[in-house]
Every structure is written in structure tokens, then in C-alpha cells.
C-alpha positions as CSV (number, residue, x, y, z in Angstrom):
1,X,0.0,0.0,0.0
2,X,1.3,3.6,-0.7
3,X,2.8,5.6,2.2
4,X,0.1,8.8,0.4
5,X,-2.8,6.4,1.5
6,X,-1.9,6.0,5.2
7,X,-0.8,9.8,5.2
8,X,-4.9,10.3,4.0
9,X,-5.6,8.2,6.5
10,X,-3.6,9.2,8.9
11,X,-4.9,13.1,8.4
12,X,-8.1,12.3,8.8
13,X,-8.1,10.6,11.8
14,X,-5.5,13.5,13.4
15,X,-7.9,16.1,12.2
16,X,-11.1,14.4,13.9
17,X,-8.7,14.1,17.0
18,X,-7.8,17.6,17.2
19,X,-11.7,18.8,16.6
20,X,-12.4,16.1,19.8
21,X,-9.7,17.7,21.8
22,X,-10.8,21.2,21.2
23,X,-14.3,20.0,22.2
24,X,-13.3,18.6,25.4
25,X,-11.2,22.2,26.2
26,X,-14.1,24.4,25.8
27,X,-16.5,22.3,27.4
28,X,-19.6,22.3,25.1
29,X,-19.1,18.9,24.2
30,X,-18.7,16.4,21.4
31,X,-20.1,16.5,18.3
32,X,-23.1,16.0,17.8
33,X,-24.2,16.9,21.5
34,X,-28.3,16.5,22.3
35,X,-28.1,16.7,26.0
36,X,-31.3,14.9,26.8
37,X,-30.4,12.9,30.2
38,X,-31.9,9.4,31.0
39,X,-34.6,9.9,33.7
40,X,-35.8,6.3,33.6
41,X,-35.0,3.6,35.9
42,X,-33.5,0.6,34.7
43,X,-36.0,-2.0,33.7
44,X,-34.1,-5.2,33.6
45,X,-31.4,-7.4,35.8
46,X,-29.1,-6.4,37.0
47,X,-30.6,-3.4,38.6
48,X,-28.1,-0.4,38.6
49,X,-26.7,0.0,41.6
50,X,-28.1,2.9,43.4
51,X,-25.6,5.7,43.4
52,X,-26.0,8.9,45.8
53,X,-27.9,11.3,43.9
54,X,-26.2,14.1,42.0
55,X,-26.4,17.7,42.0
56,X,-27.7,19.8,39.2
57,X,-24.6,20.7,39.0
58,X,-22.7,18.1,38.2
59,X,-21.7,17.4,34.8
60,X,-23.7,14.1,33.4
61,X,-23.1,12.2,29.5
62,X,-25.4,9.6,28.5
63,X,-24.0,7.1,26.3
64,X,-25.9,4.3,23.7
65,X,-24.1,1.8,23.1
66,X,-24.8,-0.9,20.4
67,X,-23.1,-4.6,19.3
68,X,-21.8,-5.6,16.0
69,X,-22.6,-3.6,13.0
70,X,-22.3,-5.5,9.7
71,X,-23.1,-3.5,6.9
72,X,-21.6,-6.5,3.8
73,X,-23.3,-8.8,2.4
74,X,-27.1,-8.5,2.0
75,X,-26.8,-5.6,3.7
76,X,-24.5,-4.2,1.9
77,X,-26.8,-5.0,-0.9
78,X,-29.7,-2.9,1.1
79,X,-27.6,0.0,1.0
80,X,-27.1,0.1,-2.7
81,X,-31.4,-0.5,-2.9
82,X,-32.5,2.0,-0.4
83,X,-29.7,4.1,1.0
84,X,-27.0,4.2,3.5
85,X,-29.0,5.5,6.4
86,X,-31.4,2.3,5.6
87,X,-29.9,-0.1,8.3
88,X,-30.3,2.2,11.1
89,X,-33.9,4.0,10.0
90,X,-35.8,2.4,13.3
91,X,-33.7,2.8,15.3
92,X,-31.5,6.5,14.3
93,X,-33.6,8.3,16.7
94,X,-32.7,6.3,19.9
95,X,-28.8,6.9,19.0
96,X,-29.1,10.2,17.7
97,X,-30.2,11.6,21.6
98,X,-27.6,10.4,23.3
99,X,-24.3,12.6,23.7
100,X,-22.0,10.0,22.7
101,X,-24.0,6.4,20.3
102,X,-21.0,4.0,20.5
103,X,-20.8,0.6,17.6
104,X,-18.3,-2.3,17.3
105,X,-17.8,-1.8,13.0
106,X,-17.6,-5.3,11.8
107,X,-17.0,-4.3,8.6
108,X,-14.1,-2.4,6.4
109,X,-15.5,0.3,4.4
110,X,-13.6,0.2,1.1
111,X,-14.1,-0.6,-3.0
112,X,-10.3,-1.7,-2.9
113,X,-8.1,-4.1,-1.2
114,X,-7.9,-7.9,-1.6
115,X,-9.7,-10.2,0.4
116,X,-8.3,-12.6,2.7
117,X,-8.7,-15.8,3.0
118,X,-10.3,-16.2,6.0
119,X,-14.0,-18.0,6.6
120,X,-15.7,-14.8,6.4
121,X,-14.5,-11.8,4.7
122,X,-16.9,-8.8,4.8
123,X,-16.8,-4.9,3.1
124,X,-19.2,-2.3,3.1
125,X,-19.7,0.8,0.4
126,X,-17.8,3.9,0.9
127,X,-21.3,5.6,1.5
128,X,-22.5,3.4,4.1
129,X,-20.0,5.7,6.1
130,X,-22.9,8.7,5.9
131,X,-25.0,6.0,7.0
132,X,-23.3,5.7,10.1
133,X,-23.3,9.6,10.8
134,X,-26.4,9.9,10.0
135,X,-28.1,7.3,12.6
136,X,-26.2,9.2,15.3
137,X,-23.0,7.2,15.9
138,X,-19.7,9.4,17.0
139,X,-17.4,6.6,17.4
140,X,-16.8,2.8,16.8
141,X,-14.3,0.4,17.5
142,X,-12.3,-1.2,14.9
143,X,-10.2,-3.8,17.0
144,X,-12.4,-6.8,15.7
145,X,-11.3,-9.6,13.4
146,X,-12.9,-8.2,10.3
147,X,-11.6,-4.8,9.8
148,X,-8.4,-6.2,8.0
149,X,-10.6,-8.7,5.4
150,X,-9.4,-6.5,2.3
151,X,-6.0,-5.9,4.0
152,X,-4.1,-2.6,5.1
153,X,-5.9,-1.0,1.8
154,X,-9.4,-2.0,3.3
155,X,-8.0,-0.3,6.7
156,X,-7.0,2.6,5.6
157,X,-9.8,3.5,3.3
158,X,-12.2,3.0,6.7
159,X,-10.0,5.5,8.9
160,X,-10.6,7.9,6.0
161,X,-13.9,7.1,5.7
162,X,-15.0,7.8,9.3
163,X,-13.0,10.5,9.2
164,X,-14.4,12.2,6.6
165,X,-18.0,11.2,8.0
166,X,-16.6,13.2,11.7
167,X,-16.6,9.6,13.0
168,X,-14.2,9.1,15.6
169,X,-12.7,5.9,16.0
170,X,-10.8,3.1,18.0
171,X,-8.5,-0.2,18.4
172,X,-6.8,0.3,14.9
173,X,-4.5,2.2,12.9
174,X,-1.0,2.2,11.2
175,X,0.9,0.8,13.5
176,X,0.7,-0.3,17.4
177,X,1.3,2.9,19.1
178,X,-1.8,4.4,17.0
179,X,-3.7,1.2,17.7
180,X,-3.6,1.7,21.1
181,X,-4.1,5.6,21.7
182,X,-7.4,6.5,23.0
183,X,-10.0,8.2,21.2
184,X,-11.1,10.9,23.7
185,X,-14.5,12.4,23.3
186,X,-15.1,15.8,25.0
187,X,-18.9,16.3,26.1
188,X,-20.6,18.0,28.8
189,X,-17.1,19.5,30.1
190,X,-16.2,15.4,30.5
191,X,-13.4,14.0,28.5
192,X,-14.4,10.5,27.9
193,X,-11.8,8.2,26.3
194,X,-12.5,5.3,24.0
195,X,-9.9,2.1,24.2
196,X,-10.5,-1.2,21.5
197,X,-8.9,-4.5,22.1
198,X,-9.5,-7.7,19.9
199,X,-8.6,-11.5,21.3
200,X,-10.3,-13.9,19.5
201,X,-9.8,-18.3,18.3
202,X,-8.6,-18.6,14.6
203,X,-10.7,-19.3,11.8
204,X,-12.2,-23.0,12.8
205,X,-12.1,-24.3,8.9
206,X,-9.7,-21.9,7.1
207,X,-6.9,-22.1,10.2
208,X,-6.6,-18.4,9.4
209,X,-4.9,-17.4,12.2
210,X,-6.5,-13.9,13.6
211,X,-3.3,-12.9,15.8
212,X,-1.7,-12.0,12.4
213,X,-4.0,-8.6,12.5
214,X,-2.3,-7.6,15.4
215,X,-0.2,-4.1,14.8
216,X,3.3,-3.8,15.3
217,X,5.8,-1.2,15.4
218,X,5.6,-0.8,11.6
219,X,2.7,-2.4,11.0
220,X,-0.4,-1.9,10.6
221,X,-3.9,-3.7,12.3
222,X,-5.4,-3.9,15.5
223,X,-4.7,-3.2,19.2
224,X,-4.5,-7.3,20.4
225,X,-5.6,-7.8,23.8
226,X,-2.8,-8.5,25.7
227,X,-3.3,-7.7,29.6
228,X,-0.8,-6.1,30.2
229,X,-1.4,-3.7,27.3
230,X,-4.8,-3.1,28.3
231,X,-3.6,-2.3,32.0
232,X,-1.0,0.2,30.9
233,X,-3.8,1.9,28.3
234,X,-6.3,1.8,30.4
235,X,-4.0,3.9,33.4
236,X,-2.5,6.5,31.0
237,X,-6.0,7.3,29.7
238,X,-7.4,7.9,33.0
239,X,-4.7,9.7,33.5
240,X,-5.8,12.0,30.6
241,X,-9.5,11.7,30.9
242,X,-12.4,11.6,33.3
243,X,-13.7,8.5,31.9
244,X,-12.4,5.6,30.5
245,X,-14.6,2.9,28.1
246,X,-12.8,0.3,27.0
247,X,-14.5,-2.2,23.8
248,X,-13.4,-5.9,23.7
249,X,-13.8,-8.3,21.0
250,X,-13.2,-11.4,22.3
251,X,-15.0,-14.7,23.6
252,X,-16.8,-18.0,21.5
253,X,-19.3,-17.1,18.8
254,X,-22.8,-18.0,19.6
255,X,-21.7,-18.8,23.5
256,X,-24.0,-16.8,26.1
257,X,-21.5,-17.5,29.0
258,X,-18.5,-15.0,29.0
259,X,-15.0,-17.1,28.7
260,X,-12.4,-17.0,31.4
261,X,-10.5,-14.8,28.8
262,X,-13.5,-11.9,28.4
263,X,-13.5,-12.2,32.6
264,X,-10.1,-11.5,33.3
265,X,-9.5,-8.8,30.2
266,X,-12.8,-6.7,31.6
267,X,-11.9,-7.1,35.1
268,X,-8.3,-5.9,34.6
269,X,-9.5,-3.1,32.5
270,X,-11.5,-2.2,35.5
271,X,-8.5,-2.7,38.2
272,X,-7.0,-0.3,35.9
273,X,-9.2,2.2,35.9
274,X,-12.1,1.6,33.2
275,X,-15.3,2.3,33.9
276,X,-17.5,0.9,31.3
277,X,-16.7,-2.2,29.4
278,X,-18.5,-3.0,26.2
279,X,-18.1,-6.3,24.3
280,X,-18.7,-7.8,21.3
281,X,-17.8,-10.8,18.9
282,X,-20.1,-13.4,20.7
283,X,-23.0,-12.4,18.1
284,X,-25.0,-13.1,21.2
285,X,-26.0,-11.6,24.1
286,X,-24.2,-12.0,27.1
287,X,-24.7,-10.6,30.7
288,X,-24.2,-7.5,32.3
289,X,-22.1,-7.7,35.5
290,X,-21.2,-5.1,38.4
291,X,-17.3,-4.9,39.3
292,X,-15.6,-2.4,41.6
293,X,-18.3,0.2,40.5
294,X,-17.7,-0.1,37.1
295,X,-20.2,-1.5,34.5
296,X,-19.3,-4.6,32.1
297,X,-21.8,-5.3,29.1
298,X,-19.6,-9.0,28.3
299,X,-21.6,-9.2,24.6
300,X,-24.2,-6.8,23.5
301,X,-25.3,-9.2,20.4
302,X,-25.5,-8.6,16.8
303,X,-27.5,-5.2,15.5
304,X,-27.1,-4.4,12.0
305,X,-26.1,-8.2,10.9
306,X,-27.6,-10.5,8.2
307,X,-28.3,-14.2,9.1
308,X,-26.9,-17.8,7.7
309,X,-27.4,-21.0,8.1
310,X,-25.0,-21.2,11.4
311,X,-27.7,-18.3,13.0
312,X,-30.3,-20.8,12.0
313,X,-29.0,-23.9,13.5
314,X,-29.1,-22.2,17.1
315,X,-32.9,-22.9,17.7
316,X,-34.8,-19.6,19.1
317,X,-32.4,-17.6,16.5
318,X,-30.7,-16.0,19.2
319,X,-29.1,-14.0,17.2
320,X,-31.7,-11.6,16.4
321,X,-31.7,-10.5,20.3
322,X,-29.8,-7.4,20.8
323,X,-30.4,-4.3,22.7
324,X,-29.2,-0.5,22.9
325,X,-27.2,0.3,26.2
326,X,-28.0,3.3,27.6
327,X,-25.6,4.6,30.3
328,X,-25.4,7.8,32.4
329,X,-21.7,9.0,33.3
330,X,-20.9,11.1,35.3
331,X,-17.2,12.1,37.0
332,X,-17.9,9.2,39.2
333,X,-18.1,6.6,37.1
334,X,-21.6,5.2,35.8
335,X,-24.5,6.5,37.8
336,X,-27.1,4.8,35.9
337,X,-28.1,2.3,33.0
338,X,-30.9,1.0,31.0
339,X,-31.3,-1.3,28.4
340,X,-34.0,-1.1,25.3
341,X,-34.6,-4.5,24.0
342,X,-34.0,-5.0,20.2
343,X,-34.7,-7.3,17.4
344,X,-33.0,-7.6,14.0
345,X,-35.8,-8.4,11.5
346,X,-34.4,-11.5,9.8
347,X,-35.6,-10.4,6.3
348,X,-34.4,-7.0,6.4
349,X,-31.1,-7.7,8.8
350,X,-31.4,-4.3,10.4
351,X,-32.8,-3.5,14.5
352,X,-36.7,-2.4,15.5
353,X,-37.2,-1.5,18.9
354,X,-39.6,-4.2,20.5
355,X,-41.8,-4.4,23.1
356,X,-44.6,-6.6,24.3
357,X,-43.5,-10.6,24.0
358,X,-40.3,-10.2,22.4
359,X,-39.0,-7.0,24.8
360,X,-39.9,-10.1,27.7
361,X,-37.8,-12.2,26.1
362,X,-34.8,-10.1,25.9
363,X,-35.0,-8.8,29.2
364,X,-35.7,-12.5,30.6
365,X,-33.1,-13.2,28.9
366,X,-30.5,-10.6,30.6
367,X,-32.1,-11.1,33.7
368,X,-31.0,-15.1,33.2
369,X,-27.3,-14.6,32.2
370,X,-26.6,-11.4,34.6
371,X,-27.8,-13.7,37.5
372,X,-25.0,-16.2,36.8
373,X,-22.3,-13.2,36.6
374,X,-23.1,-12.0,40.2
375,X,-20.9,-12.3,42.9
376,X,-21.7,-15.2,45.8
């Protein structure tokens, strides 16, 4: 790949850095900011702990957060159909309230590259980058297994993609150090960094093996999940910022119990200093546990994803649960969360909010697997 592509790259991701930066000095926030606090109570398990009520005062973000968004394939397919903000239409207005809507991008958004042979190699239109925007979403992660399918040229076209779209973004880049550098968000007079880690098994027919993504010194991919790594991150971003959220890709597709691996990872982050963990990879939904004060979603599911005949084979389709995250920061930590149960429509492969029977089963669900998280 040309050095005049990562430069692109590279400027675009600098310049959105800079405009973040600038954000957090003044103190009006990140773009876009619609300060419209949570007042509801959580509905589902585990109940938020209750936190000493703040003053009016006191600065407060809310944050949606969201699982893997997969815009290839059929969807990909949608976008070309019925436009890029298609994937996202029932659901835009949920993300676009919150100060900060949060993704995992399981997809590279590029027309170039080469794919690689892997078991699953996914790419999304340049314009499904305005898609994005347009439902809300200020920053994703890109430390996942997918981001490199159409190589370094597929990587580089997404930095300058989001970029351009004023879409921060996280656990990738040109090389390790730029892997691993926070995106910090400014909002509310809070400065709310963004780490992205990816651990995950090698390809079960291909062998690929998925540690190849990792960045090094001169090369370029995705912040691995190393502990130690995520320990020293996670400290000098709290050293910078007030908050900390740290995204991890790791864990056993289609598995509703968090491995070992996603248990230590989240709980050092949060020795560390993180505050909210968010994972993904799973492509099911896992449970939400309270540690130290801190908040850890282990797998918030699928949300823009088409399905397959390994979705199908998992009776229920679980798969098509997912939910929106909604958490209040404040300087403290989290104060307060909620979750909005989901369904992807396995037609169109893009979220509705539910209610009703199928809101039951999702929170059932939660209440189920965050139950088995809890301490003795």
C-alpha cells in the first residue's frame, strides 16, 4: 500500500482528533451533543446499583451503546437498494439523543483491497459511512477480526472514511502505538476516552490465524488484547481523561457465557481504571455484570447483521436478540443504566425496537445470564 494512502488516512483521523480535543477544552461537548439525560429507571437485571444522587450541577453524559454492525453482504446489498441510512432507520432516533452512540464496525468500508482468505471476509460501500453519521453514531471500534478482510488498503480506506463522515474511531490504525491511543471524546465539560482491544480463536475451517491482524511497530492492524497492554492503556487514559470505556472483541461465537478470557480482560481493564466495558464478537448476548463500581456489558449481540445457516442452526435464533445500552456518566463513574430490547428483523437484517412478548424475552433473557455473573 502507498505511504500517500496512510498519510490520507492518517490526516483524517489526526484532524477528527484535534476537533475532539478542542471540544473537550471548551467544554460544550462532542459533536453531535443532544443533551437529553436518561430519567428512567432501569428496567431489567441487574438493577443499577443505586448511586448517591447528584447535584444539578454536576456534569452528566449519556452514552448508547450498540453490538456488531455489519453493513456487507445483504446488507450491503440494502444499502445500494434504499440508502445508506437504511440499516439504522428504526432505530437512528434512539442513537441520535444520546451525547456519545458508541458501535463495534464489523465491517471495512472500502471498494479496494484484496480479500483474505479467511472463513468470512466482509466490506461495506464507501457511502455506508454517511450512514453511520447519519443514525447518530460518534465513534466505533475497529479492534475486531474483520476490519483487515481486504487488508491494510481496506483499513486505511475506513480510517478515511469515518473521518471524513466526523466519526471518531478506535483499536486500529497504522501501526501499534496508534492502535492503542485512545479516542477521547469531549462532552458536557467530560473527557471521555475510547480504548478497543480484539482476542479472539482462529478461523475453525480456514486455520486463518486472527493474531496476524495484530499491529506492530511498523505495521499496521489492531490493538491485540494482551493484559498487560490493556492495563497500561487503560492507566495512562485515566490519567488524561475523566472517563475511560474500553470495547473488547473477544470470547466464542454463539456462547451466552463469557469465557475466562472476556472475565479476566474486563476485570483488569476495570483494576485499571475503566469504567465501562463493552463487548462484542459473541454475536450473542451476554450478561451485564457489576465490578468495583464499574459497569461490564460481556456481549451486546448482533445489531445491524444478516443471518446464515450457522444463525439458523441455534434454535430460538438468538441472534436476532440485541439491545441499545443506555448509560449515564458522570465524573464518578456510571450513575445509571438502561437497556432497550431490540430485534434484528431476519428479512431486512437491520434493528426495530420491540416491546410486548419479544421485549420479555430479551430482558428475561439478561435477567437469566446477569444472575450467573453476580458475585456469591
Amino acid at each position: 500500500m502507498s505511504h500517500g494512502r496512510w498519510l490520507l488516512a492518517v490526516a483524517a483521523v489526526c484532524l477528527l482528533a484535534a476537533l475532539a480535543t478542542a471540544c473537550a477544552d471548551d467544554g460544550q461537548g462532542g459533536p453531535p451533543t443532544v443533551v437529553r439525560p436518561l430519567t428512567a429507571t432501569p428496567t431489567a437485571t441487574p438493577s443499577a446499583t443505586a448511586q448517591p444522587s447528584p447535584t444539578a450541577t454536576e456534569p452528566a453524559v449519556t452514552l448508547a451503546a450498540v453490538g456488531d454492525v455489519m453493513l456487507g453482504r445483504t446488507v450491503g446489498e440494502a444499502i445500494g437498494r434504499y440508502g445508506a441510512d437504511y440499516p439504522f432507520q428504526q432505530v437512528a432516533a434512539v442513537l441520535r439523543e444520546a451525547d456519545i452512540a458508541f458501535a463495534n464496525l464489523e465491517v471495512p468500508i472500502t471498494a479496494g483491497g484484496a480479500p483474505a482468505q479467511k472463513d468470512y471476509v466482509f466490506r461495506t460501500p464507501p457511502e455506508a459511512a454517511a450512514g453511520l453519521a447519519g443514525a447518530g453514531l460518534d465513534i466505533v471500534s475497529l479492534a475486531n477480526n474483520h476490519v483487515l478482510d481486504y487488508g491494510v488498503v481496506g483499513l486505511a480506506d475506513t480510517l478515511a472514511a469515518l473521518g471524513q463522515a466526523g466519526i471518531a474511531a478506535t483499536g486500529a490504525g497504522e501501526d501499534e502505538a496508534a492502535a492503542r491511543t485512545p479516542a477521547i471524546l469531549g462532552v458536557e465539560g467530560l473527557r471521555v476516552a475510547f480504548l478497543g482491544y480484539v482476542q479472539v480463536p482462529d478461523d475453525s475451517v480456514s486455520g486463518f490465524g486472527e493474531a496476524e491482524l495484530a499491529a506492530g511497530p511498523d505495521r499496521p492492524g489492531v490493538a491485540w488484547a494482551r493484559r498487560e497492554a490493556v492495563i497500561a492503556d487503560v492507566e495512562a487514559a485515566a490519567r488524561e481523561a475523566d472517563l475511560v470505556v474500553v470495547s473488547l472483541h473477544a470470547g466464542t461465537e454463539y456462547q451466552e457465557e463469557p469465557t475466562a478470557l472476556q472475565r479476566e480482560l474486563a476485570h483488569a481493564a476495570v483494576d485499571a481504571g475503566a469504567d465501562l466495558v463493552l463487548g462484542h464478537h459473541p454475536h450473542v448476548l451476554q450478561g451485564i455484570e457489576r465490578y468495583k463500581g464499574a459497569l461490564i456489558a460481556y456481549s451486546l449481540g448482533n445489531f445491524v447483521f444478516d443471518f446464515d445457516e450457522t444463525d439458523y442452526a441455534h434454535s430460538g435464533l438468538p441472534s436476532a436478540q440485541s439491545l441499545i445500552l443506555k448509560v449515564t456518566l458522570g465524573r464518578e463513574g456510571v450513575r445509571d443504566f438502561e437497556v432497550l430490547p431490540v430485534r434484528i428483523d431476519p428479512l431486512e437484517a437491520r434493528p426495530y425496537l420491540v416491546d410486548g412478548e419479544d421485549a420479555a424475552a430479551v430482558r428475561a433473557r439478561m435477567e437469566r445470564l446477569s444472575a450467573a455473573l453476580a458475585s456469591p
